[in-house]
N, C-alpha and C positions, 0 to 999 in steps of 0.2 A: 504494500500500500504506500503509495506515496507519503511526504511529510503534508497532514493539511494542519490548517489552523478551526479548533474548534470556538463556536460565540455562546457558549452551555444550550440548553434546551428552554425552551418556552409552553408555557401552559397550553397542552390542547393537543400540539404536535408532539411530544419529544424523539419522533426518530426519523422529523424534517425538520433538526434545528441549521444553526448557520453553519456553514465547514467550506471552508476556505483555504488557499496555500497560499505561502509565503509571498508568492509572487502576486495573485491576486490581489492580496492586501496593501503591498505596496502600490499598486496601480489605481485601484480604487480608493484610496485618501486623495487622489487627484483627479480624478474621474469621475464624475457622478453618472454617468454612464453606466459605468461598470459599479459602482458602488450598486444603481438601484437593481441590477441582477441577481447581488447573492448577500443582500442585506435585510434582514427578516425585519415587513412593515406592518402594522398593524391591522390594514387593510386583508391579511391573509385568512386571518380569524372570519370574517365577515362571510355571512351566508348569503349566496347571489343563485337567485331562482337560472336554471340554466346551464349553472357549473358545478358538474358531477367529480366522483372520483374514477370513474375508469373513460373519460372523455373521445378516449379513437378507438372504445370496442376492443383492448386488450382481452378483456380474459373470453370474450365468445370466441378469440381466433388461438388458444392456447390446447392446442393439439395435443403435444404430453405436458409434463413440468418442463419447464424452460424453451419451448419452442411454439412460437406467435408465427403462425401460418397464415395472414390475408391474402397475400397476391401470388397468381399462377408462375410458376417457376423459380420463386425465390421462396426463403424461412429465413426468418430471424431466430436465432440464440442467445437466452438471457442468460447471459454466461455469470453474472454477478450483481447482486443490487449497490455493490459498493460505486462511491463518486469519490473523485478526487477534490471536486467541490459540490454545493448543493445550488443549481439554479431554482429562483423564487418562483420559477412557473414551467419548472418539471412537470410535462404531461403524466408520469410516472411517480409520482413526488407520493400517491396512496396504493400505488401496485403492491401487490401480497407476494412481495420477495420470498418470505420463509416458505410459501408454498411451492417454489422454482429452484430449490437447491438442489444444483447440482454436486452430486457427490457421485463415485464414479460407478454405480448404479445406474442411476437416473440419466447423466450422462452419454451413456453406453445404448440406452433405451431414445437417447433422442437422435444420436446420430446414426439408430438404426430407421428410427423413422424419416429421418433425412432421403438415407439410402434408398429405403423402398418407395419410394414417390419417384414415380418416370420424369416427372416435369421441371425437379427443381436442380437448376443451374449455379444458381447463386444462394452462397450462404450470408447472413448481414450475424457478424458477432455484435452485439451491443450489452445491455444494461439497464442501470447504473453503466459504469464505461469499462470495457473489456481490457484495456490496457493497463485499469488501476492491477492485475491479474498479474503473475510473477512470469516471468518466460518461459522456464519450467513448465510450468502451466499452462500456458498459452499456446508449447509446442504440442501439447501432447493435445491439445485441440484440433489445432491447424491438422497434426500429422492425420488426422482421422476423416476430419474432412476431404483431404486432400487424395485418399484412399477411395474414395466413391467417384468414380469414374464419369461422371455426367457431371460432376461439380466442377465447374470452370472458374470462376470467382467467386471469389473473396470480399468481402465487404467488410470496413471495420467503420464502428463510428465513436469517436471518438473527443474529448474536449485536452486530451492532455498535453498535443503538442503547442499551445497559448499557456495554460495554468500551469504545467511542470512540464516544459518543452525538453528537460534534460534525460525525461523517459524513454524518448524516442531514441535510444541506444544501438549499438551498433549489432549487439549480441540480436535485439529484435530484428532489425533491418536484413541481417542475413537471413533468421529464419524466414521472413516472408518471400527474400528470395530464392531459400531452398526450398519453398513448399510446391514451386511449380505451378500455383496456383495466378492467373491476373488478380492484383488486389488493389483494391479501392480504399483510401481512407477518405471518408467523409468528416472535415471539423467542423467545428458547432462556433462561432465567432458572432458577432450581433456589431459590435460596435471596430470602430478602425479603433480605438486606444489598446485593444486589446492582445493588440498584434504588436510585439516586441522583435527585437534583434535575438531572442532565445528560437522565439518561433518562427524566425524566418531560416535558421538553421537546422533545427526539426525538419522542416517541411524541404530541403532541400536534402538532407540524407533521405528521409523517403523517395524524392523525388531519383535523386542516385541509385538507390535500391529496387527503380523500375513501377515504382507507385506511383498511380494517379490518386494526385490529391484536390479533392471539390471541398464546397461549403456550404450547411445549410446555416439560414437564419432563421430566426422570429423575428416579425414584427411586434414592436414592445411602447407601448405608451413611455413616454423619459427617456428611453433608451438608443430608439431610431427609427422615430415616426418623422422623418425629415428629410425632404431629398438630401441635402447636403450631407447630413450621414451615414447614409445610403452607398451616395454615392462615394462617399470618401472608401468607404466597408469597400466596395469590390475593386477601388484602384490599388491601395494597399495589398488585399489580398492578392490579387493579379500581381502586383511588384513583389509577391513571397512566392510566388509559382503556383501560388491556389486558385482554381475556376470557380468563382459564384456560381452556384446549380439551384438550389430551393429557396425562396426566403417564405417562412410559412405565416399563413394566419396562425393567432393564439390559439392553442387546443383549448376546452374550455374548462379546466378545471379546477375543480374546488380551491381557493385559497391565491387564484391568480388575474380573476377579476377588476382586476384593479390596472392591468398591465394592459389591458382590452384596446385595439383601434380598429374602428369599424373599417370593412370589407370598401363601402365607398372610398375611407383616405386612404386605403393600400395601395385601391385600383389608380388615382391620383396620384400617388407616388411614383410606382413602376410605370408611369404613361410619361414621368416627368421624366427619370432614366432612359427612358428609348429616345427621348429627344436631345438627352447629355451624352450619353454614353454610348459608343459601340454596342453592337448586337450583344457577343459574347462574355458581354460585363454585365449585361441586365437578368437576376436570377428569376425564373419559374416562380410567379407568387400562385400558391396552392391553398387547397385548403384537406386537412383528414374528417373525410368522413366515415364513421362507422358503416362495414359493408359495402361500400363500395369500390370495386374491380382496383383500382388505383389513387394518388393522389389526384384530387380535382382542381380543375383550374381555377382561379378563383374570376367570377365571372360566369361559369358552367357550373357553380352550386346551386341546387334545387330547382 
């Protein structure tokens, strides 16, 4: 596990309190950007008709323990409930971790059910973040995955190479490229502050190691409901060698109501980027809906 910094526990949550690293904390005493991502407000408590605890249909699409089955030819793997830090509007922030432990049972039980499905190409490791995982472990994932013959990529998603970009290690970087498998990392970035001279060398030993690396966002009230944020987000990332690919609408869930920007100022946003930016710097604004076939465009919901 990474070093994080814990803020104790709060009445109501105690095992969504604040948990932060070092570096975080340094960025965010200058940042309110990043400060309002992983600083527990009082607004979290608040009951908001609309925002549930299982907000994109997790557990209808949870096949065994640890494996979220929505979309035809991929499965995700809850490889871990642990974070390196706690985002304040984790779509996951009330997922029933202890019911997805994998221990190497259960484990063994989902990447057989991986195998026996004709359709699925692509494995998405995630969480909590798959990286917070020791490499030891992490190999002994990959090697199995990588053993099912129709599995071609890799997906990993990931916040650790911004919050502890010193993870991204060499000892990992090889094994991704001894797995034989194409792998994807996808980071989680919201704001340009967040993007340091750590994380621009993370993302370039990946990028050496034969990884493509993308990015999704949130759209976040405070955060970067703002073209010029926006847009600053994908020039920066573009100058670390990361493609902007998602920026999502807010899942809606419980305790994050407050971060909420409606669907009309998103679509204003991303109309104001195609008019600043190159094509390939303006990301996919989507929206998760439960049940349905893929991400939705935001525009083509309901």
């Amino acid at each position: 596990m990474p070093e994080t910094t814990q803020h104790g526990s709060e009445p109501g949550e105690p095992d969504f309190r604040e948990l932060t690293t070092p570096l975080i904390d340094e960025i965010a005493a200058v940042s309110d950007p990043v400060a309002r991502q992983f600083r527990l407000d009082a607004r979290e408590f608040d009951s908001v008709p609309g925002f549930g605890t299982d907000p994109v249909g997790d557990l209808a699409s949870n096949a065994v323990p640890g494996v979220l089955h929505k979309y035809r030819g991929r499965a995700l793997l809850v490889l871990t409930g642990a974070c390196a830090v706690h985002c304040r509007y984790c779509f996951r922030r009330h997922f029933p971790y202890g019911e997805q432990r994998l221990d190497d049972t259960s484990l063994a039980r989902a990447i057989d059910y991986l195998a026996d499905d004709p359709e699925i190409t692509e494995v998405i490791l995630s969480g909590g973040d798959p990286l917070v995982l020791s490499n030891r472990r992490l190999a002994r994932v990959i090697e199995s995955l990588a053993a099912i013959p129709r599995v071609a990529r890799l997906r990993i998603h990931s916040r650790l190479p911004t919050v502890r970009p010193e993870r991204i290690d060499a000892e990992l970087c090889r094994m991704l490229v001894d797995s034989g498998l194409s792998v994807v990392l996808v980071a989680h970035v919201n704001h340009a502050d967040e993007l340091t001279e750590g994380s621009r060398a993370a993302f370039a030993r990946l990028r050496e190691a034969g990884v493509t690396v993308l990015n999704q966002a949130v759209l976040l009230a405070g955060v970067n409901d703002d073209e010029t944020a926006l847009a600053e987000l994908s020039e920066r990332l573009f100058d670390q060698g990361v493609l902007p690919y998602y920026l999502h609408q807010l899942d809606p869930v419980a305790g994050a109501a407050h971060f909420a920007v409606t669907e009309a100022r998103g679509r204003a946003l991303v109309e104001a980027l195609r008019s600043r930016l190159p094509g390939y710097l303006v990301p996919r604004y989507v929206v998760e809906i439960p049940g349905e076939p893929s991400k939705t465009p935001v525009g083509n919901a309901g």
